[in-house]
MARVEX-722948 format. One line per 4 residues: their letters; for each residue x, y, z of N, C-alpha, C. Coordinates in Angstrom, 2 decimals. Atoms other than C-alpha are relative to their C-alpha. Layout:
! residues N
a) X/Y/Z/X/Y/Z/X/Y/Z; ... $
END
This chain:
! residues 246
xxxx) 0.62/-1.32/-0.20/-4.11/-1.18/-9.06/0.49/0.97/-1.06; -0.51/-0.72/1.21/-4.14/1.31/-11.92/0.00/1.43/0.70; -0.43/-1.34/-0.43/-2.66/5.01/-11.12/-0.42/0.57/-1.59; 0.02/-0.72/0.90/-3.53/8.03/-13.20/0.58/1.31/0.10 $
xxxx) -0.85/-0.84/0.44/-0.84/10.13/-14.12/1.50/-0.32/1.51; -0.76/0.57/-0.95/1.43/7.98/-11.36/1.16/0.53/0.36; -1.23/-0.47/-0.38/4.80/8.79/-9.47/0.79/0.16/-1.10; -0.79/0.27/1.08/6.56/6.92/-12.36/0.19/1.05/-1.55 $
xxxx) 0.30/-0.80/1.59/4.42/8.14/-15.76/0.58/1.83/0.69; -0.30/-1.68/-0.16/4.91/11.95/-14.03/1.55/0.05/-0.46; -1.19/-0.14/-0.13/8.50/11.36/-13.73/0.79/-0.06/-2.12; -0.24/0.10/1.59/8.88/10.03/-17.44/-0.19/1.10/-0.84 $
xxxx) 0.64/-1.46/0.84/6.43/12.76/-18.79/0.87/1.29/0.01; -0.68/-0.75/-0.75/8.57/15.09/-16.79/0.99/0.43/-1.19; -1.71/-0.06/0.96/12.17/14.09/-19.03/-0.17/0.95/-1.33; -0.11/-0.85/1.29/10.49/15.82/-22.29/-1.46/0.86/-0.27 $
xxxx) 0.77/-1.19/0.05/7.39/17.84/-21.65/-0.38/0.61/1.24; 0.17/-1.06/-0.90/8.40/20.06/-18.69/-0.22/1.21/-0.60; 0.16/-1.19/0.44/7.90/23.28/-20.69/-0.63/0.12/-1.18; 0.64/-0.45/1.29/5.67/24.47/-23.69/1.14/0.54/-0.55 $
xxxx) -0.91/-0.54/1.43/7.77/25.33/-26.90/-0.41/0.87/-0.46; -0.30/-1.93/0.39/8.26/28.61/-28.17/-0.97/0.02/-0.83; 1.44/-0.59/1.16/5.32/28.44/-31.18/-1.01/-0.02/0.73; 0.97/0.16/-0.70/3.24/26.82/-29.16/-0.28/1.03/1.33 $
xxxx) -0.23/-0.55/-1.06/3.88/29.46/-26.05/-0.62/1.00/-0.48; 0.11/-0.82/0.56/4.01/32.28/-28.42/-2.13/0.24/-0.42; 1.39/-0.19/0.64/0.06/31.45/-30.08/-0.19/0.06/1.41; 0.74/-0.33/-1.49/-1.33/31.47/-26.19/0.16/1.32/0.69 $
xxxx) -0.20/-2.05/-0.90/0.82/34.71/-24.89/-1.11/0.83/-0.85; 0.58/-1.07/1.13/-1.07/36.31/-28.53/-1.62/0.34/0.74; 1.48/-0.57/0.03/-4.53/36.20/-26.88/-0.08/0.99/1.33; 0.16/-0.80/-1.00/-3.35/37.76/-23.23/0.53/1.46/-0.10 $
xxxx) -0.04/-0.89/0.59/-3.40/41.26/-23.98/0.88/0.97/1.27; -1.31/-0.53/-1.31/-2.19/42.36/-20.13/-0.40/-0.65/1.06; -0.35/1.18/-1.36/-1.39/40.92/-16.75/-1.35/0.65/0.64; 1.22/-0.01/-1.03/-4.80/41.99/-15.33/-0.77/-1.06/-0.28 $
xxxx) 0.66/0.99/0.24/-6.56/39.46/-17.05/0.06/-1.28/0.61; -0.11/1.50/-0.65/-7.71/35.85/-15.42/-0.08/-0.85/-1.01; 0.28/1.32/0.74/-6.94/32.89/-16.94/0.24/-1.16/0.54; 0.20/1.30/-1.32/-7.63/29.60/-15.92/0.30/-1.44/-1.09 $
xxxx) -0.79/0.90/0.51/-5.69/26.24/-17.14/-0.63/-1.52/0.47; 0.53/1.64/-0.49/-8.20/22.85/-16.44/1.20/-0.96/-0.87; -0.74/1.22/0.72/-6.10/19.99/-17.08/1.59/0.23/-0.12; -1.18/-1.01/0.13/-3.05/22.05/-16.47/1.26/-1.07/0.54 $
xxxx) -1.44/1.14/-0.68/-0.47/18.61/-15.38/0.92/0.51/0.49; -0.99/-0.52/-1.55/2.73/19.34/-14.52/0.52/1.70/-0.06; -0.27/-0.99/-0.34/2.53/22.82/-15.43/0.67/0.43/-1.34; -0.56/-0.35/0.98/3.93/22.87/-18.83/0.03/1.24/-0.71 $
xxxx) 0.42/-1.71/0.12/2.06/26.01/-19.85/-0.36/1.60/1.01; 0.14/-0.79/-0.97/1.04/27.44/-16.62/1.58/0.50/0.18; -1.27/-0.21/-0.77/4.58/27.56/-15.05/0.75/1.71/-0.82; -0.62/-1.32/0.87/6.08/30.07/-18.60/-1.00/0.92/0.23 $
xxxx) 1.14/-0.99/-0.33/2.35/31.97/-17.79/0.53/0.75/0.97; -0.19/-0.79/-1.23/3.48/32.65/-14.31/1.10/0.51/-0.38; -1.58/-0.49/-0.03/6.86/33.53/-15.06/0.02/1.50/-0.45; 0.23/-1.48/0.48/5.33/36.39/-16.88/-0.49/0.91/0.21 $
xxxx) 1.22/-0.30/-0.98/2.88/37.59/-14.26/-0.85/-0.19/-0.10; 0.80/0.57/0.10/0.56/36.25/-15.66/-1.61/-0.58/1.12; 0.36/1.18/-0.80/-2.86/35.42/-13.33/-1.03/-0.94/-0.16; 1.08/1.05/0.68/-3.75/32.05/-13.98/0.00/-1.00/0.89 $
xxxx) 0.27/1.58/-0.25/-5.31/29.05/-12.26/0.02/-0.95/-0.82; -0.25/0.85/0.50/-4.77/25.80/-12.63/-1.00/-1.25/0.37; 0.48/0.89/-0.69/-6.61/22.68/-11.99/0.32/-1.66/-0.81; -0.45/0.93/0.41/-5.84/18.89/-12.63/-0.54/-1.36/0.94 $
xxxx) 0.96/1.14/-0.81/-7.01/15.20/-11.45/1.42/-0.73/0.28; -1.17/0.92/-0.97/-3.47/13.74/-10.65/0.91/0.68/0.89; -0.55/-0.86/-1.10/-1.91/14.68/-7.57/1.15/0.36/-0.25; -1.63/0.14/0.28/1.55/13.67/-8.70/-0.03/1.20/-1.02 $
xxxx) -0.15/-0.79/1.37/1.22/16.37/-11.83/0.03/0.95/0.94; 0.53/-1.30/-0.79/-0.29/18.90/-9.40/1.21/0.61/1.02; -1.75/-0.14/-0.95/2.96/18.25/-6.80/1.06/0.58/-0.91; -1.09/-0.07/1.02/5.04/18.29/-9.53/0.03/1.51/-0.51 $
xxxx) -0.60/-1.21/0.06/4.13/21.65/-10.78/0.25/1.02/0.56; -0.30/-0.72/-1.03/3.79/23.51/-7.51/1.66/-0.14/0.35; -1.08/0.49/-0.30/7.49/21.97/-7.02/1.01/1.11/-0.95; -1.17/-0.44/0.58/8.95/23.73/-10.03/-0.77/1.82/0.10 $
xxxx) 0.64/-1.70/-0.27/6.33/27.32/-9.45/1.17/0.56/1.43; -1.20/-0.44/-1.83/8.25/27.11/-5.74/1.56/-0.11/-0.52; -1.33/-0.12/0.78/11.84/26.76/-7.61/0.81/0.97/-0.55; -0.43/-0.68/0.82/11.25/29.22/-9.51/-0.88/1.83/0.84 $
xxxx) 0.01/-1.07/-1.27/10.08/31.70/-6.15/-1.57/0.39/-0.50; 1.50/-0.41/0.59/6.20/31.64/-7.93/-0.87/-1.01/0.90; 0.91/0.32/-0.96/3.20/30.98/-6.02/-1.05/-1.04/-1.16; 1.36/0.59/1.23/0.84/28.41/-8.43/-1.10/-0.05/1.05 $
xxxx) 1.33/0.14/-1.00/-2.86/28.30/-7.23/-0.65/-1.13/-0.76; 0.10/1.35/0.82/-3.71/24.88/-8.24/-1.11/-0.64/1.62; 0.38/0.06/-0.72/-6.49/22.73/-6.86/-0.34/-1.21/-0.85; 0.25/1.52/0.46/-7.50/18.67/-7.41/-1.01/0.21/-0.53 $
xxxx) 1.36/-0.52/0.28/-10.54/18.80/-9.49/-0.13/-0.84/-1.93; 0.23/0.37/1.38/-12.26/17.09/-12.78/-0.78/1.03/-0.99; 0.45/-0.99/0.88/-13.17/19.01/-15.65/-1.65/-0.34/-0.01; 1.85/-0.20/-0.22/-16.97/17.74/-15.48/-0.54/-0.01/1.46 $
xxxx) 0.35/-0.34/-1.28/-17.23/18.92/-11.75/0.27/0.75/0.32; -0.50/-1.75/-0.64/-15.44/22.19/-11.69/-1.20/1.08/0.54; 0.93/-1.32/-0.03/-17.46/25.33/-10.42/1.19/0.80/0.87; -0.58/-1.05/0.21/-15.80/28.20/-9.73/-1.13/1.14/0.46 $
xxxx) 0.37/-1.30/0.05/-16.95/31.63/-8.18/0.42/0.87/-0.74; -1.09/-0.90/0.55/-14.31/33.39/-10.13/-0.39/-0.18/-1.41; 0.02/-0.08/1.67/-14.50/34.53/-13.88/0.72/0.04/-0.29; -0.99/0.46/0.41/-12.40/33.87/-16.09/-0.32/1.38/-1.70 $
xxxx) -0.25/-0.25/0.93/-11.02/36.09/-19.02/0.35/-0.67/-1.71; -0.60/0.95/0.97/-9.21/33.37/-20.70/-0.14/-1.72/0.25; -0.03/1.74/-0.34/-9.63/29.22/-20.47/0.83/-0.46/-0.92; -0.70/0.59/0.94/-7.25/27.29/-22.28/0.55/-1.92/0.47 $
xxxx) -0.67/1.18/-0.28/-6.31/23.93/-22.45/0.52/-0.54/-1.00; -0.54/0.44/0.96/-3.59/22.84/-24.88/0.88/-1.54/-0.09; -0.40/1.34/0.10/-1.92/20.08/-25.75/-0.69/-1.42/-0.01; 1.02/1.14/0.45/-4.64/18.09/-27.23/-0.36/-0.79/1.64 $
xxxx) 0.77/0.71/-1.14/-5.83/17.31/-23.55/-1.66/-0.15/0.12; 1.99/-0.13/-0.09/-9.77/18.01/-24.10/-0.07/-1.85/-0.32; 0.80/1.14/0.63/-9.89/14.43/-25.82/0.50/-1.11/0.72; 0.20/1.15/-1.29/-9.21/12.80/-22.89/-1.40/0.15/1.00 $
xxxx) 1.25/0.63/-0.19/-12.53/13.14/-22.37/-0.85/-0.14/-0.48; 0.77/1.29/0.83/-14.99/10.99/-23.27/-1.01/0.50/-0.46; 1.03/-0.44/0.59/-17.98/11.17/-25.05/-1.09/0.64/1.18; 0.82/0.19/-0.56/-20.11/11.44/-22.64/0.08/0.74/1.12 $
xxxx) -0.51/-1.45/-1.02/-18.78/14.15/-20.23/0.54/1.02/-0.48; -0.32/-1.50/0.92/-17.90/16.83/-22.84/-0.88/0.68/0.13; 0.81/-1.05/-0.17/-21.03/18.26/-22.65/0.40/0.65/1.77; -0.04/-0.55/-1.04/-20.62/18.74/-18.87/1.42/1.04/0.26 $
xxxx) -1.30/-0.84/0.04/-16.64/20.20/-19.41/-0.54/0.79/-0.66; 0.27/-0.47/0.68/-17.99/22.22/-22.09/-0.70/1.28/0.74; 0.86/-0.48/-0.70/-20.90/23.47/-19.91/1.37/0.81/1.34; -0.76/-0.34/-1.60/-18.40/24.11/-16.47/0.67/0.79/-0.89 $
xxxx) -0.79/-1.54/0.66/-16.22/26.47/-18.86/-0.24/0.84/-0.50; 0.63/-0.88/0.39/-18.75/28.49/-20.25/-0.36/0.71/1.34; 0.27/0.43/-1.51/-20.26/28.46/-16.56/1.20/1.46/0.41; -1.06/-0.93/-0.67/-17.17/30.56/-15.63/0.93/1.10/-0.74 $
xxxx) -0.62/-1.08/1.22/-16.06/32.58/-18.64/-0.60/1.01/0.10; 0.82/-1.73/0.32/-16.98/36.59/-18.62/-0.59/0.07/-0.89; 0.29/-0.36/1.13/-18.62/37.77/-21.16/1.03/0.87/-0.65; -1.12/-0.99/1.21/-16.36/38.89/-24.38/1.06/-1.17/0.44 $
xxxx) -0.78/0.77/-0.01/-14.21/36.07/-23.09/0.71/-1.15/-0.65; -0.42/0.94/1.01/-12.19/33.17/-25.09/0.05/-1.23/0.55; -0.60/1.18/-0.78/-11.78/29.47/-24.21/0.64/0.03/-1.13; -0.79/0.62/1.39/-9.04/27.81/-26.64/0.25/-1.25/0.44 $
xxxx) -0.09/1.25/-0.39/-9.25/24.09/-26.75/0.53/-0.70/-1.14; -0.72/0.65/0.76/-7.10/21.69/-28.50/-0.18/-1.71/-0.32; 0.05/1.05/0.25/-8.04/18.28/-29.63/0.99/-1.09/-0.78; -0.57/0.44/1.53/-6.54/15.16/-31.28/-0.77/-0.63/-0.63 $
xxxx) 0.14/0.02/0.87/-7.16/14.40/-34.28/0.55/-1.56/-0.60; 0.06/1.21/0.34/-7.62/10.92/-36.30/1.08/-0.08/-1.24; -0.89/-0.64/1.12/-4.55/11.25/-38.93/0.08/-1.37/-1.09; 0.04/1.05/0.26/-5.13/7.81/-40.10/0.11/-1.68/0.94 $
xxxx) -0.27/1.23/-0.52/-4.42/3.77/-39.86/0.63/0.10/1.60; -1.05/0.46/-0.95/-3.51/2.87/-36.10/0.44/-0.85/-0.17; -0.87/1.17/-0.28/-0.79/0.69/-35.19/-0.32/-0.56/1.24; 0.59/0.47/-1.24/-2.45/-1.61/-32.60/1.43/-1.09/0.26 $
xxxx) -0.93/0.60/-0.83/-0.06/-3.34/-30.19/-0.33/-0.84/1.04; 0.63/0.82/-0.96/-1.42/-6.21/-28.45/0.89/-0.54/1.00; -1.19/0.11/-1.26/1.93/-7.17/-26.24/0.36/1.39/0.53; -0.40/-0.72/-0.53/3.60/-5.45/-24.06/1.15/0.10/-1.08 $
xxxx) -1.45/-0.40/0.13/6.73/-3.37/-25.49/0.34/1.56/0.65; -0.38/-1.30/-0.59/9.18/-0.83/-24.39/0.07/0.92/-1.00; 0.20/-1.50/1.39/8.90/2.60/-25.80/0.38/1.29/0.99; -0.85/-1.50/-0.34/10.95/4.58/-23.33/0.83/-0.73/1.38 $
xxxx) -1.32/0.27/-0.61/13.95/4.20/-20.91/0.65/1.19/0.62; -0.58/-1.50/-0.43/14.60/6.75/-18.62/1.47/-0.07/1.38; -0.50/-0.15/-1.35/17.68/7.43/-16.01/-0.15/1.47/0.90; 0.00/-1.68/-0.53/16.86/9.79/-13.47/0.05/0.05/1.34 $
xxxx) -1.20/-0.20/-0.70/19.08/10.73/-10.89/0.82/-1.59/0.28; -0.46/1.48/0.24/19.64/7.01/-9.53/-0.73/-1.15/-0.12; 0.91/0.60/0.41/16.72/5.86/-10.54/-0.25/-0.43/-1.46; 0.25/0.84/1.52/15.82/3.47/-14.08/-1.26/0.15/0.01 $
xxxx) 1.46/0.15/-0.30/12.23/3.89/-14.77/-0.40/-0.37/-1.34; 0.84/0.88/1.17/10.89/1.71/-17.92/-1.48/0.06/-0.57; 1.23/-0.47/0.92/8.01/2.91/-19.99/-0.40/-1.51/-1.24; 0.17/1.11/0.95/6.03/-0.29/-21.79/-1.68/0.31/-0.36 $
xxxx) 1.27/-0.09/0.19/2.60/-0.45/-23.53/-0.42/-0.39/-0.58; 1.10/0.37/0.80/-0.44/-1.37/-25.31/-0.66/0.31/-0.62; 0.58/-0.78/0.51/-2.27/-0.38/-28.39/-1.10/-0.50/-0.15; 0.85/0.88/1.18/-5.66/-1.29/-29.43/-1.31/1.43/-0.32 $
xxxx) 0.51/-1.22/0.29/-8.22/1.26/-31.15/-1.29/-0.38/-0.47; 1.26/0.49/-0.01/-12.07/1.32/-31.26/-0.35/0.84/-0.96; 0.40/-0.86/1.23/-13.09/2.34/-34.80/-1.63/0.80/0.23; 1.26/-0.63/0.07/-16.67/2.75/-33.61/-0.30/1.18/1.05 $
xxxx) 0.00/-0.80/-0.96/-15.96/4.89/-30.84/0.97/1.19/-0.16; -1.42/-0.69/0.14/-12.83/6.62/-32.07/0.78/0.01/1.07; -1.07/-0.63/-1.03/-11.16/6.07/-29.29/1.25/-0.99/0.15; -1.43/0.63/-0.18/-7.50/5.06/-28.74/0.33/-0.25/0.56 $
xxxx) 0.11/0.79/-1.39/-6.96/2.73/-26.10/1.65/0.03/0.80; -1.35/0.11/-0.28/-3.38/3.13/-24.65/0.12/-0.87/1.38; -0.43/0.53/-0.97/-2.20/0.38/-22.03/1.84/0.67/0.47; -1.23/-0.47/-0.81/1.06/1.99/-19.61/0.29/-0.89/0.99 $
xxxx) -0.25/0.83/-1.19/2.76/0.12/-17.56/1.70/0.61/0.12; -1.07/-0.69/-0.67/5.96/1.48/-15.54/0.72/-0.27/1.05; -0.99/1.13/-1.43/8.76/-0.10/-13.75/0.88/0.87/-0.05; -0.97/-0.19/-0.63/11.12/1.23/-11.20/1.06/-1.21/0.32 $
xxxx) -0.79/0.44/-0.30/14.00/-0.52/-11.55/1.32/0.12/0.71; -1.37/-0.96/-0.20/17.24/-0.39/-9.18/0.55/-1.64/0.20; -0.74/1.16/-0.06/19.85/-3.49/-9.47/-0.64/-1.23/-0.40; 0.96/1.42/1.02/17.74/-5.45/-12.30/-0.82/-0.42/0.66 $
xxxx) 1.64/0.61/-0.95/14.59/-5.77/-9.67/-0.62/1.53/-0.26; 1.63/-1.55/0.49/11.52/-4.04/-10.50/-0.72/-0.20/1.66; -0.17/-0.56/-1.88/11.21/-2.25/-6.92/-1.31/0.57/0.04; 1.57/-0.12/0.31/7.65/-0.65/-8.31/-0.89/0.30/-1.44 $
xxxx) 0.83/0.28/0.80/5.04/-1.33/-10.33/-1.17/1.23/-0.53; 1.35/-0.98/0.14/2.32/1.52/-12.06/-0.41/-0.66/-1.24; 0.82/0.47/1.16/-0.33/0.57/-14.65/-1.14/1.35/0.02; 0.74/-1.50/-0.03/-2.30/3.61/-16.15/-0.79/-0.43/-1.62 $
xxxx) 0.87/-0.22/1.08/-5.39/3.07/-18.99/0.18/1.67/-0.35; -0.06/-1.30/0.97/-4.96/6.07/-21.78/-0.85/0.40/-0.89; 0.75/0.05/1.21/-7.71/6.37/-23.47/-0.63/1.69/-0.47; -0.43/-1.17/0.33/-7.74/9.12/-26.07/-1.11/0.21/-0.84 $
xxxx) 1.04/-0.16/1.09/-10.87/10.61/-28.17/0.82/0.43/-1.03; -0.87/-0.23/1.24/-9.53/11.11/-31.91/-1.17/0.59/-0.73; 1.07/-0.64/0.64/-11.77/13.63/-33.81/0.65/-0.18/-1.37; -0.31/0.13/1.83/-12.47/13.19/-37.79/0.22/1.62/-0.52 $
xxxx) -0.01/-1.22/0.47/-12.09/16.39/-39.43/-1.33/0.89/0.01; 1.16/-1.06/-0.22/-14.78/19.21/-38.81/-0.82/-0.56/0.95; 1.26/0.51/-0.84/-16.55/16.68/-36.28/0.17/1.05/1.57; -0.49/0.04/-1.36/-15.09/18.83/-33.15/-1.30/1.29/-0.18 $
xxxx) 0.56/-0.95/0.89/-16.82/21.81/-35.29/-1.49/-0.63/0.83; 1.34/0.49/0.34/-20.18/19.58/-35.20/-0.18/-0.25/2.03; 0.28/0.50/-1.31/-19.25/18.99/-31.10/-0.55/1.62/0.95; 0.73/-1.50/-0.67/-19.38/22.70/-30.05/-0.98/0.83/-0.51 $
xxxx) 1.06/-0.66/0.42/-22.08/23.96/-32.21/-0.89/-0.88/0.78; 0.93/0.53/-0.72/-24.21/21.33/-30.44/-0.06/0.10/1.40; -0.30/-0.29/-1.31/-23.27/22.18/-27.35/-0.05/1.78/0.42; 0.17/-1.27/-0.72/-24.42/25.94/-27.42/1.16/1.18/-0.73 $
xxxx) -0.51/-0.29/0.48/-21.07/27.33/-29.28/-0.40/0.42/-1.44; 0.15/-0.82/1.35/-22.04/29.79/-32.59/1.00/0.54/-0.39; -1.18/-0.58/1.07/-18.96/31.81/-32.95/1.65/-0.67/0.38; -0.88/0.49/-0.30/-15.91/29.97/-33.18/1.09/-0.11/-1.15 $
xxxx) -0.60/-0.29/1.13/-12.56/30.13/-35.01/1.17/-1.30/0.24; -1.56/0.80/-0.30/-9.97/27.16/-35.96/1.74/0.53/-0.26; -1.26/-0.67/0.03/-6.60/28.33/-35.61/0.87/-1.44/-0.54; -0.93/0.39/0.15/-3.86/26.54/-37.34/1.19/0.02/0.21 $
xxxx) -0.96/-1.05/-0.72/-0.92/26.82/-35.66/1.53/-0.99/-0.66; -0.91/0.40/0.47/2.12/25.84/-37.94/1.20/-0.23/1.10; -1.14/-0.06/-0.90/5.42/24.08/-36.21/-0.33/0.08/1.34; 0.08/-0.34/-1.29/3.66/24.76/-32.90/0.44/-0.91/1.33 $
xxxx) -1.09/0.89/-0.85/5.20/21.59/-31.41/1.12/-0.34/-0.54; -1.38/0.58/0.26/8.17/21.51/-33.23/0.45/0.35/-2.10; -0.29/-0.01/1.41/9.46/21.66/-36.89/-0.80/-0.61/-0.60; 0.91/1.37/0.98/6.91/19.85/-39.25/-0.96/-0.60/0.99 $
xxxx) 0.59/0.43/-1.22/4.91/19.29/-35.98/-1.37/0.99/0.29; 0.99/-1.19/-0.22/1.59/21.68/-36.23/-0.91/-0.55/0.44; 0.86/0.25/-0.71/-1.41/21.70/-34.50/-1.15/1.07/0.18; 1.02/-0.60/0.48/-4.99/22.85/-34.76/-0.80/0.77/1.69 $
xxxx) 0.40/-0.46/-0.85/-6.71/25.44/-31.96/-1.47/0.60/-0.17; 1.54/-0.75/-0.25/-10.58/26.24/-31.22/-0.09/0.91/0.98; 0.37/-1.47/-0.59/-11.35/29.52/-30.58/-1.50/0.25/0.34; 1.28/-0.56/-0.30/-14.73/30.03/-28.64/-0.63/0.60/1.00 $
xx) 1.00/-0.94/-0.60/-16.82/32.49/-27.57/-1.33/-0.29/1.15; 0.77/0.48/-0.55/-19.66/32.54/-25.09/-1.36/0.25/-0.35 $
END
């Protein structure tokens, strides 16, 4: 049985992207101008960006398709004495009574979805944006050659509290589709027995250069701006942001 975004993967994900990083934090606070404004976070996991939002009064919804992410960041909103308003939900089925000032979804999450339900995400966030309003969406990007990985190997090793939890996977990549196939697999280990088992398909859209350009002009999008956002995950680590209008 395959889990998506499982007890395990949450827990792993957990060890090094509980919090958005300061560039990356910084370009998102730049577009909320003051705490009256709504903004709303599809795809919002365990809270990485929402959570520093709320902290600031920020009011923003959240929404997400794995429960475990969704637990997870209500867990650290309640920690930290903040109320999250979070609700189970896929980005090509959202509706919403509520308008939205701001939409954002960072961390190259849009290109987890597929060809073939972008128009409908696309559509559901216009759908709920004010007028004069911004979405900012973040894709990844095809940077070259993959390294396909047809066995299993490990590629992470976590202890957490008295728990071992083993990160292993699979590469293989569909040139005609662009998409990047990631096999997960995730063992709880306690006294060298694997106590439980998760398996999670990753599959990732990889945009060519200007094609994301060629995805929202066809989809109704005229004014739109790419933001380059130097360092924004890290030293030597930058990352590209679409700015659009309704």
């Amino acid at each position: 049985m395959e889990d998506y975004y499982g007890e395990l993967c949450t827990r792993i994900y957990e060890t090094n992207k509980s919090i958005a990083g300061k560039e990356e934090l910084k370009f998102y606070l730049s577009f909320i101008k003051d705490k009256d404004m709504q903004v709303l976070e599809p795809m919002c996991g365990n809270g990485r960006m929402l959570i520093p939002l709320l902290e600031r009064g920020i009011n923003i919804d959240g929404f997400d398709l794995s429960e475990e992410m969704l637990g997870l960041c209500e867990s650290k909103a309640r920690n930290l004495n903040l109320k999250a308003n979070l609700i189970r939900c896929r980005l090509e089925e959202f509706t919403s009574d509520k308008n939205y000032d701001l939409i954002i979804i960072p961390f190259g999450s849009f290109s987890l979805m597929p060809d073939e339900l972008v128009k409908d995400g696309l559509s559901n966030m216009r759908n709920v944006l004010k007028e004069g309003g911004k979405i900012l969406l973040t894709v990844m990007t095809n940077k070259g050659p993959v390294e396909e990985i047809s066995d299993w190997i490990e590629t992470n090793r976590q202890i957490i509290g008295s728990d071992e939890i083993i990160e292993y996977k699979k590469v293989s990549f569909d040139q005609k589709s662009n998409m990047l196939n990631t096999k997960l697999k995730y063992h709880l280990v306690t006294d060298v027995q694997v106590k439980k088992e998760e398996l999670m398909n990753f599959p990732v859209r990889l945009y060519e250069n200007e094609e994301f350009e060629t995805v929202l002009r066809s989809n109704g999008f005229r004014n739109f701006i790419r933001h380059d956002v130097a360092n924004g995950y890290g030293s030597g680590n930058s990352f590209q942001v679409f700015e659009c209008g309704k």
